[in-house]
C-alpha positions in Angstrom: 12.2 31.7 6.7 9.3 29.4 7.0 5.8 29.8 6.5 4.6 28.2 9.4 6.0 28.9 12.9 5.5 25.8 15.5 6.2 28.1 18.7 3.5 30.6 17.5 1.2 27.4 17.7 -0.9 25.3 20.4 -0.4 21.2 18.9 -4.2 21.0 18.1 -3.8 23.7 16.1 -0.6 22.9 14.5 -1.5 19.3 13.2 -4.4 20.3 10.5 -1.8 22.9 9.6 1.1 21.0 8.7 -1.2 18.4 6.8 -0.5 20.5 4.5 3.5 20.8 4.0 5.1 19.0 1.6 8.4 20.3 1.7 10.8 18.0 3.8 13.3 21.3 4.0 10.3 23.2 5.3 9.5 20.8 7.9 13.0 20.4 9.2 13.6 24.2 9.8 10.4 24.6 11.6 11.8 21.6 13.5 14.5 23.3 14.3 12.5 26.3 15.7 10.7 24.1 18.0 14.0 22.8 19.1 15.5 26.2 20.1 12.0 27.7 21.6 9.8 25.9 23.7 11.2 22.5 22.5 7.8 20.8 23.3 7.9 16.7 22.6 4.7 16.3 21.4 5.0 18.8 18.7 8.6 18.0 17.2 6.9 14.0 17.6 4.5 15.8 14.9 6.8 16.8 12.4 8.8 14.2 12.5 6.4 12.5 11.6 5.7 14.4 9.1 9.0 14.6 7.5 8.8 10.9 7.3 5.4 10.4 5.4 6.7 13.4 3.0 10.4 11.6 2.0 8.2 8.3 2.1 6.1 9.7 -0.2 8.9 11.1 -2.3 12.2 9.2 -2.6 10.4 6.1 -1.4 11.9 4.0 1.8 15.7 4.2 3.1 17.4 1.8 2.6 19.3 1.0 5.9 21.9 -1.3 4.3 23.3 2.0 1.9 22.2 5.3 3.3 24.4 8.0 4.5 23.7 8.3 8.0 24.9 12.0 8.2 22.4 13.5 5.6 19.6 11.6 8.6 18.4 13.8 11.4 18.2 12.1 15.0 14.6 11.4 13.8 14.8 9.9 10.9 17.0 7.1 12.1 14.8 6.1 14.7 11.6 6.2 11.8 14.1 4.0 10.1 15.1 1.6 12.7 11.8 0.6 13.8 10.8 -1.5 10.5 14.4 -3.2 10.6 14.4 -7.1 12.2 17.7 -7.9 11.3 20.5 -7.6 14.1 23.4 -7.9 11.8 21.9 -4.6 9.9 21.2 -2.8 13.6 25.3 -3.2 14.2 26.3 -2.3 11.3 24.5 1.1 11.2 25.5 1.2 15.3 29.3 0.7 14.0 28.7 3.6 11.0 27.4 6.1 13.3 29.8 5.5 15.9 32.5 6.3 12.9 30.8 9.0 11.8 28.2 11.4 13.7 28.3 9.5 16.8 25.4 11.2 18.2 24.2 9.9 21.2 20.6 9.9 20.5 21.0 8.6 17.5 23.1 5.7 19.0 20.3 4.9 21.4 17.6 4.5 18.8 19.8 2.1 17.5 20.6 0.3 20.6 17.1 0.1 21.8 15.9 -1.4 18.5 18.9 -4.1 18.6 17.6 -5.1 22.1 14.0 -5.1 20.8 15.0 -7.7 18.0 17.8 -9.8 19.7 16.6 -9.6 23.3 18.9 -8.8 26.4 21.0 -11.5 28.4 20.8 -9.6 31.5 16.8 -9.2 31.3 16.2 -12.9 30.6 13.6 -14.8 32.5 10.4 -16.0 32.9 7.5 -13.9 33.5 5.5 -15.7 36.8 2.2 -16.3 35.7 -0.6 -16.3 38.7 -3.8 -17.1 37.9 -6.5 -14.5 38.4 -8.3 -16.3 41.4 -4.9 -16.3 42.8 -3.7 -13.0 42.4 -6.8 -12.0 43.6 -8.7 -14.0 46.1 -10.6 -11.3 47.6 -12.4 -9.8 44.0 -15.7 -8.9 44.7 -17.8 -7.6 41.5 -21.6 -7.8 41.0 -21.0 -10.3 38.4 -20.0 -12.8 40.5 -20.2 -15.7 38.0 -17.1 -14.4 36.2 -15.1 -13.2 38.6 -12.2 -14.0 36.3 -11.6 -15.1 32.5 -10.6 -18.4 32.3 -8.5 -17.9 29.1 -8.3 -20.1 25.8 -5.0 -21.1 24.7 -3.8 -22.3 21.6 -7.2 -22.7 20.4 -7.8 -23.1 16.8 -9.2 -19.4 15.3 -10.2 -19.3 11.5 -12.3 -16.5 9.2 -13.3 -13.0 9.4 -16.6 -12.3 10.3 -18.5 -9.1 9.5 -21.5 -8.7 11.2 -24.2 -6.8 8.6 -26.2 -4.1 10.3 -29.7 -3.4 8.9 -32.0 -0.2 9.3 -35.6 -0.1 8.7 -35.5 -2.7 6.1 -32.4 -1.9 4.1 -28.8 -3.2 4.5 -26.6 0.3 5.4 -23.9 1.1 3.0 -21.0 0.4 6.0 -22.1 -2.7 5.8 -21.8 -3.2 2.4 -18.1 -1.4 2.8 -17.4 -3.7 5.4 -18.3 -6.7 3.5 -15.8 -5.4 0.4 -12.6 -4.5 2.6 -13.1 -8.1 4.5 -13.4 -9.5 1.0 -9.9 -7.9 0.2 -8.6 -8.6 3.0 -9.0 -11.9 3.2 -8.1 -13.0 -0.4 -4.4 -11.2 0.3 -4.3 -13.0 3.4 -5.2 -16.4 1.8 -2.4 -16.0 -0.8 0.2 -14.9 1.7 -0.4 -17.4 4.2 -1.7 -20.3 1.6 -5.0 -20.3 3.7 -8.4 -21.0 2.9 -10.6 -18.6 5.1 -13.6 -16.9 4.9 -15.8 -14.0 4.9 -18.6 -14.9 7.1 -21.7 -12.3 7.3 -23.9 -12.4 10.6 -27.4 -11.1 9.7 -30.0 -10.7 12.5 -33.5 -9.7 12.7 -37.1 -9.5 11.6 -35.9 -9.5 7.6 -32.1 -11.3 7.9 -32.9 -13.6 5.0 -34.2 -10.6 2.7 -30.9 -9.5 2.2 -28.8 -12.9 2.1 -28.1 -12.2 -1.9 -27.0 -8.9 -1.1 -24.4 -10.0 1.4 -23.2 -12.7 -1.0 -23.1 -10.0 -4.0 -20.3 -7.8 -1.6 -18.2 -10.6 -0.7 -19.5 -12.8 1.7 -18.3 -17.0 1.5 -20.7 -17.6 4.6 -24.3 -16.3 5.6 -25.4 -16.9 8.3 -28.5 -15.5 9.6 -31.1 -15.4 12.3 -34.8 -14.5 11.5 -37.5 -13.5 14.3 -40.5 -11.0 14.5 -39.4 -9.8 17.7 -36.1 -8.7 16.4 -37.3 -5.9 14.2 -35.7 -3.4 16.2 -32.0 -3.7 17.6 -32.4 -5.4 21.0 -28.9 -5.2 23.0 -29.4 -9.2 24.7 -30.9 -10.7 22.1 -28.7 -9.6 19.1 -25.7 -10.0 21.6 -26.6 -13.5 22.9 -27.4 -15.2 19.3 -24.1 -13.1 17.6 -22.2 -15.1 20.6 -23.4 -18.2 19.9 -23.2 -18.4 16.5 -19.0 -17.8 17.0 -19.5 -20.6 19.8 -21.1 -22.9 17.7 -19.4 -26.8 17.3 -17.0 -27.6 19.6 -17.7 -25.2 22.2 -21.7 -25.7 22.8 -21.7 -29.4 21.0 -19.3 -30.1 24.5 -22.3 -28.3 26.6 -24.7 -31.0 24.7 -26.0 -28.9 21.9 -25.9 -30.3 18.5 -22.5 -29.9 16.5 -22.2 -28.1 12.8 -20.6 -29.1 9.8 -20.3 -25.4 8.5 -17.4 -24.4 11.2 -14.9 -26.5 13.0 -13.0 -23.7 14.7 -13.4 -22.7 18.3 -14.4 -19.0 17.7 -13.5 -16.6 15.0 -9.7 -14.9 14.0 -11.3 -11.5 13.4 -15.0 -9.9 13.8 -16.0 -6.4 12.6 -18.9 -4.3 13.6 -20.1 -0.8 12.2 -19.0 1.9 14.3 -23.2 2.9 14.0 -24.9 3.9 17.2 -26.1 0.3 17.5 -23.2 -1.2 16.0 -21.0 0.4 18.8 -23.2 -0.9 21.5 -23.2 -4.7 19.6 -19.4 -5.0 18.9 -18.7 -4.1 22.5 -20.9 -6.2 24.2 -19.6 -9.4 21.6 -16.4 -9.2 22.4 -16.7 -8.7 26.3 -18.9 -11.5 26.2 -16.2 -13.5 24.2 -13.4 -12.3 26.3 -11.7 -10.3 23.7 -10.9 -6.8 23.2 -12.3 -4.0 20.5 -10.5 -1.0 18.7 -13.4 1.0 18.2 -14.2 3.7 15.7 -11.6 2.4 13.3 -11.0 4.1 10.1 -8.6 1.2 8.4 -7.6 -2.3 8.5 -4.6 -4.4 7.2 -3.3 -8.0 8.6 0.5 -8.3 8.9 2.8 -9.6 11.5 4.2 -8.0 14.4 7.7 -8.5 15.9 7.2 -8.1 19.6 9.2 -8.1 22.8 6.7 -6.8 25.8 7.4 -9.3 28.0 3.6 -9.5 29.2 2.8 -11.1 25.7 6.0 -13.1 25.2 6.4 -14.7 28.5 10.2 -13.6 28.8 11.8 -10.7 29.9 14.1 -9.3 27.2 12.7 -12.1 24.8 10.9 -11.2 21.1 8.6 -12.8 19.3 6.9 -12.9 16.1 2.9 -13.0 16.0 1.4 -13.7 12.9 -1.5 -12.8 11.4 -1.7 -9.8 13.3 -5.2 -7.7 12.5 -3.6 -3.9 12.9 -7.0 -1.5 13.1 -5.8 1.8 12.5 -8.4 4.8 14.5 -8.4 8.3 14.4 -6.7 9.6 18.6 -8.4 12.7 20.1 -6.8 15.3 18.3 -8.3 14.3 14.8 -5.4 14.8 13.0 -3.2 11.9 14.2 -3.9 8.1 14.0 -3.0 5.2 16.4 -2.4 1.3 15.5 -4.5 -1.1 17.8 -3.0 -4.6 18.0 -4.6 -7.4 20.0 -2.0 -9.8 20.7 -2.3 -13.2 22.7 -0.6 -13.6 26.1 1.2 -17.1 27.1 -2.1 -18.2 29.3 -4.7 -16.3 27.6 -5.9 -15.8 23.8 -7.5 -12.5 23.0 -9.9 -13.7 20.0 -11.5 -13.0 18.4 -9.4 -9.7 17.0 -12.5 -7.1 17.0 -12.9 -4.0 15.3 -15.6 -1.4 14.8 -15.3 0.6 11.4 -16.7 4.3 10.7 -18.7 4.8 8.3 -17.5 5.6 4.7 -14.0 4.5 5.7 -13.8 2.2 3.0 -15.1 2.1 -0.8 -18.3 0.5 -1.9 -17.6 -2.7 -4.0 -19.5 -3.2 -7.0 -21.7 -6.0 -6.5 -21.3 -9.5 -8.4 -24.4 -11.0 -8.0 -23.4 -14.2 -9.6 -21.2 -15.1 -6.6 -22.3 -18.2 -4.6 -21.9 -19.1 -0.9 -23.4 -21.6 1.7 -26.2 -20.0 3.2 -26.7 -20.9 7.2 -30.7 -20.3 8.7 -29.2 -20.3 11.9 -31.9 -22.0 14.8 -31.7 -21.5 18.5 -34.2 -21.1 20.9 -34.5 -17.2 22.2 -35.5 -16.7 26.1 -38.6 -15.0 26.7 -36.4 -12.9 29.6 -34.8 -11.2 26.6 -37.6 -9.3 25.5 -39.0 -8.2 28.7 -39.5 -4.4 27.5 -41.8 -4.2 25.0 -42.0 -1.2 22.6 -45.1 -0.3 21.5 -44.7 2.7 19.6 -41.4 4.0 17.7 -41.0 6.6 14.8 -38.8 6.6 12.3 -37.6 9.0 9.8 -38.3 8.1 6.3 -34.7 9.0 5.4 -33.0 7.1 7.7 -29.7 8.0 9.6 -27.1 6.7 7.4 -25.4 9.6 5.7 -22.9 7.8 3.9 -24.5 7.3 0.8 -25.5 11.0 -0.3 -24.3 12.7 -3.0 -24.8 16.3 -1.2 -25.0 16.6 2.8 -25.8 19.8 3.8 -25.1 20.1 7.9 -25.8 22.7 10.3 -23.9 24.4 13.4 -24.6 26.7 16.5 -24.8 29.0 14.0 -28.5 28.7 13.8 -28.7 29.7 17.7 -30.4 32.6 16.5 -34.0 31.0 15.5 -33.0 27.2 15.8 -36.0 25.8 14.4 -35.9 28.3 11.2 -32.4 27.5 10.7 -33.3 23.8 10.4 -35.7 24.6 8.5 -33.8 26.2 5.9 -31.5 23.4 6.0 -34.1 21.2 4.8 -35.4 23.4 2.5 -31.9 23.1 0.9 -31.8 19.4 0.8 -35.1 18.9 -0.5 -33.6 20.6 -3.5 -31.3 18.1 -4.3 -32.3 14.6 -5.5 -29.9 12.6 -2.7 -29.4 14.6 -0.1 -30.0 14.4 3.5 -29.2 16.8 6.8 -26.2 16.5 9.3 -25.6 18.3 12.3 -22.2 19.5 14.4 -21.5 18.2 17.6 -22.5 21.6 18.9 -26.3 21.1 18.0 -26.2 18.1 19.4 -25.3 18.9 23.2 -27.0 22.7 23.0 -29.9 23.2 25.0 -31.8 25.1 21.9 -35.7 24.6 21.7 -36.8 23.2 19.0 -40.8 23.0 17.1 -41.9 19.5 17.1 -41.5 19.1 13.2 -38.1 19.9 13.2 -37.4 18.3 16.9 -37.4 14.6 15.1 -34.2 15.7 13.3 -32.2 16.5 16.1 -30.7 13.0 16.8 -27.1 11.9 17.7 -27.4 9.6 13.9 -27.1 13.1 12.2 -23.9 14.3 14.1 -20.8 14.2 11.8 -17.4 14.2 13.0 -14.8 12.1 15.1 -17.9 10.8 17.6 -20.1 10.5 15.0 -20.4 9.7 10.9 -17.6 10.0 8.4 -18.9 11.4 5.0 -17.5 11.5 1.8 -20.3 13.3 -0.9 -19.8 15.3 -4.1 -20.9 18.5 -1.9 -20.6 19.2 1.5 -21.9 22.4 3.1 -21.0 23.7 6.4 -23.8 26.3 7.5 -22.5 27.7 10.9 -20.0 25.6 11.6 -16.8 26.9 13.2 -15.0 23.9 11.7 -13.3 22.0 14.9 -10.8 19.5 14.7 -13.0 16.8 15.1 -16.0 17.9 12.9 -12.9 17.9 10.5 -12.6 14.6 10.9 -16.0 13.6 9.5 -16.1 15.6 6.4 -12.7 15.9 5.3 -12.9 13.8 2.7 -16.1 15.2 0.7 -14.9 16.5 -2.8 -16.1 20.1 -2.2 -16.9 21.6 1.1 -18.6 25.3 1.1 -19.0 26.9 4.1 -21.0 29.4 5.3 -20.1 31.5 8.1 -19.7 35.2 10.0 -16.4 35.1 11.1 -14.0 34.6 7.8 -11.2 33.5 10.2 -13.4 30.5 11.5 -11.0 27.3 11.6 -13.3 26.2 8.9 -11.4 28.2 5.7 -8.4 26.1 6.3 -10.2 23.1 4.4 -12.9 24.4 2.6 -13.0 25.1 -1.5 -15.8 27.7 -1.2 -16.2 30.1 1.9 -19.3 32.0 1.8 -19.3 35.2 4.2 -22.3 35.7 5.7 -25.7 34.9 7.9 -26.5 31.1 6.7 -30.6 32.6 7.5 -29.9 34.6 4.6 -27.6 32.3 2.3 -29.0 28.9 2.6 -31.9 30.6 0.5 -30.2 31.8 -2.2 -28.4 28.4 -2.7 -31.7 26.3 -2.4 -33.2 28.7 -5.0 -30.2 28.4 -7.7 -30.2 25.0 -6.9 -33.9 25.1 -7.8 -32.9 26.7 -10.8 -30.4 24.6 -11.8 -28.0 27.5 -11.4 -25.7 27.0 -8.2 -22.1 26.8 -10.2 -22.6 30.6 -11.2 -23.9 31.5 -7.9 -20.8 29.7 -6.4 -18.4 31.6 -8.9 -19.3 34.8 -7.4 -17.4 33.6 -4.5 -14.1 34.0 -3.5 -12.2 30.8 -2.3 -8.7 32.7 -1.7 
């Protein structure tokens, strides 16, 4: 008997659910259910995959050269098969499970990977290439000056560029986690492929050079930075055009007549990352269009391996393979939250898709202790900025004094439809809460976000897309999280997951959110969020908190 029924189950609710089973025996009889009910793909996908992170976790890899094959379901062969590149292995597991199993799925996986690796005979040939004009001659777009990419190949692509987003004066802590997983990145890739790369940061804007030593501290060989009054605020053209033509710079504008540099001698960059910030979204997409590349957006991890390929589209030959190297994988949360897909730009025969771009959530990666005694070369990048860019003029902004970067509070206290009662009071009280702390700061659910609740104009200024947490918005990690009328969705999930201890606050003691919560409080967040902001006040919210049930 198991605990956890699949056919009793939707998918989105299953996956948060089975996060949580650790018991491969478990998994493969609810496997089974799903097998003799409604026998739905997507859900036994699910815990197969599950099964496999569990026994990786526990016995370590299979070894494909000694295991049994008859203790491996269907579905763990194909897990297994998919890492193996060696033909001569393939057969010899194809010849054991003809001799002993023989099932036919199980055969196929097999067969399909042997193919993958070796290529078929019967499939061979070359892919025709037409060029876009050709393929289509009667393309008719509004931007008429690129009607098609005229593709780089087998240009020369070197370094890993981070590009260092700034907000009212202070360099956000993504950036600074970007700057320390690029750092790592790129010394393992150095040492593997006896390389000499860099970590280049990209500061633009009214202050860039105010927080060049910073950028150096977290890991940065390169700095290069643009400084200009008119840049104080994030300007889409502008920051677009001068990012561009810093990754252009030597060979590509020195052949349009502009002077060449003796800090790069690449054509563009191997990899670029962006934060996946409101502005940093907007920037990275607009980069790598411009470049002719593509973006995984709204990553949550990076790594750089190869990748054994046989689409014929990339390799240029039907039933061909090929290895790529130096493959940047950017692993993103899919739409279910629960789930993560592997993004892969990989070259075609006539066309190179660099740089490999990535935008990274916030607080996906650690903080780096700074070394301020490293050095690097130091670029004051100059170009000339068109007076066309800056058009628009804004003459009056606000800005809240405690910014909109989350990532670096020890307490976020955040706020659902739950406060649909009296919105403005329940902000309010939110506020009241995270003045009591000493770093703190507000977040809001998606569901505040898009509601249509009035708000009082000095509570209005912190209802802002920056403050949503969740899969389309910031990723937190802080000592204490609390979840004041939040039902506790998938993809809020997603953006809080990680904090050390959530408490939530909520009417309905059912709500999704108990699932992955330490502390659920029961009740109206008008009349808790009080009492917490006063025993906070007292210094007294642990004993207040023990009166609570987290069963």
């Amino acid at each position: 008997m198991v605990d956890i029924d699949p056919t009793e189950y939707e998918i989105a609710e299953l996956g948060p659910k089975i996060k949580d089973v650790d018991d491969a025996g478990e998994l493969r009889a609810m496997l089974e259910l799903e097998e003799g009910g409604e026998d739905r793909v997507p859900v036994k996908t699910l815990i197969e995959d599950r099964i496999e992170k569990v026994e990786d976790e526990g016995d370590g890899e299979i070894d494909p050269e000694t295991v049994d094959l008859a203790t491996l379901t269907v579905a763990d062969v194909a897990n297994m098969v998919r890492d193996v590149d060696d033909a001569d292995v393939l057969r010899d597991l194809l010849e054991r499970e003809q001799a002993g199993e023989d099932r036919k799925t199980a055969k196929s996986q097999i067969e399909s990977r042997i193919e993958s690796v070796e290529g078929t005979e019967e499939a061979a040939g070359e892919v025709e290439y037409v060029p876009p004009e050709e393929k289509y001659p009667d393309l008719d777009h509004p931007t008429n000056d690129k009607q098609w990419v005229e593709g780089t190949v087998g240009a020369e692509y070197r370094d890993m560029w981070v590009y260092c987003e700034t907000q009212a004066g202070d360099l956000v802590d993504v950036s600074r986690e970007m700057l320390g997983k690029a750092r790592e990145l790129m010394d393992t890739y150095n040492a593997e492929y006896d390389e000499d790369e860099r970590v280049v940061a990209v500061l633009v804007g009214a202050d860039a050079s105010d927080h060049v030593e910073d950028v150096i501290a977290y890991g940065a060989d390169l700095v290069l930075y643009h400084e200009d009054d008119r840049l104080e605020r994030f300007r889409h053209q502008p920051y677009t055009e001068i990012f561009c033509d810093m990754a252009r710079a030597g060979g590509d504008l020195a052949a349009e007549g502009r002077e060449d540099v003796d800090w790069k001698d690449y054509h563009e960059p191997r990899y670029t990352v962006f934060p996946a910030t409101n502005n940093g979204r907007d920037l990275s997409a607009l980069v790598q269009g411009e470049l002719d590349s593509g973006l995984a957006s709204d990553c949550s991890g990076l790594y750089i391996e190869n990748a054994m390929i046989s689409n014929p589209a990339k390799v240029g030959t039907a039933g061909d393979k090929k290895e790529f190297e130096r493959v940047l994988h950017m692993k993103r949360p899919d739409f279910s939250g629960f789930e993560y897909s592997t993004i892969l730009c990989i070259d075609k025969p006539n066309r190179d898709f660099h740089p490999q771009g990535a935008s990274v959530i916030p607080g996906s990666f650690e903080i780096p202790d700074p070394d301020y005694e490293r050095e690097a070369e130091v670029v004051d990048y100059e170009m000339e900025l068109d007076e066309d860019w800056f058009k628009v003029e804004v003459e009056e902004f606000d800005r809240l004094s405690g910014g909109v970067d989350l990532t670096g509070n020890d307490v976020v206290v955040a706020v659902g439809r739950g406060i649909g009662d009296d919105p403005t009071k329940g902000i309010e009280l939110a506020l009241d809460l995270v003045d009591a702390f000493d770093e703190a700061d507000l977040g809001l659910s998606r569901g505040v976000i898009t509601s249509s609740y009035s708000f009082d104009g000095h509570v209005e200024q912190y209802v802002t897309e920056e403050r949503q947490i969740g899969e389309s918005g910031q990723e937190v990690e802080p000592d204490v999280y609390v979840a004041a009328g939040i039902s506790g969705a998938i993809q809020h999930k997603v953006g809080c997951d990680e904090s050390d201890t959530i408490i939530a606050i909520n009417t309905d003691p059912d709500a999704d959110i108990r699932d992955f919560s330490d502390y659920l409080v029961e009740g109206d967040l008008f009349e808790v969020l009080p009492r917490l902001t006063e025993a906070v006040e007292a210094g007294d919210l642990g004993a207040v908190m023990g009166e609570v049930s987290d069963d």
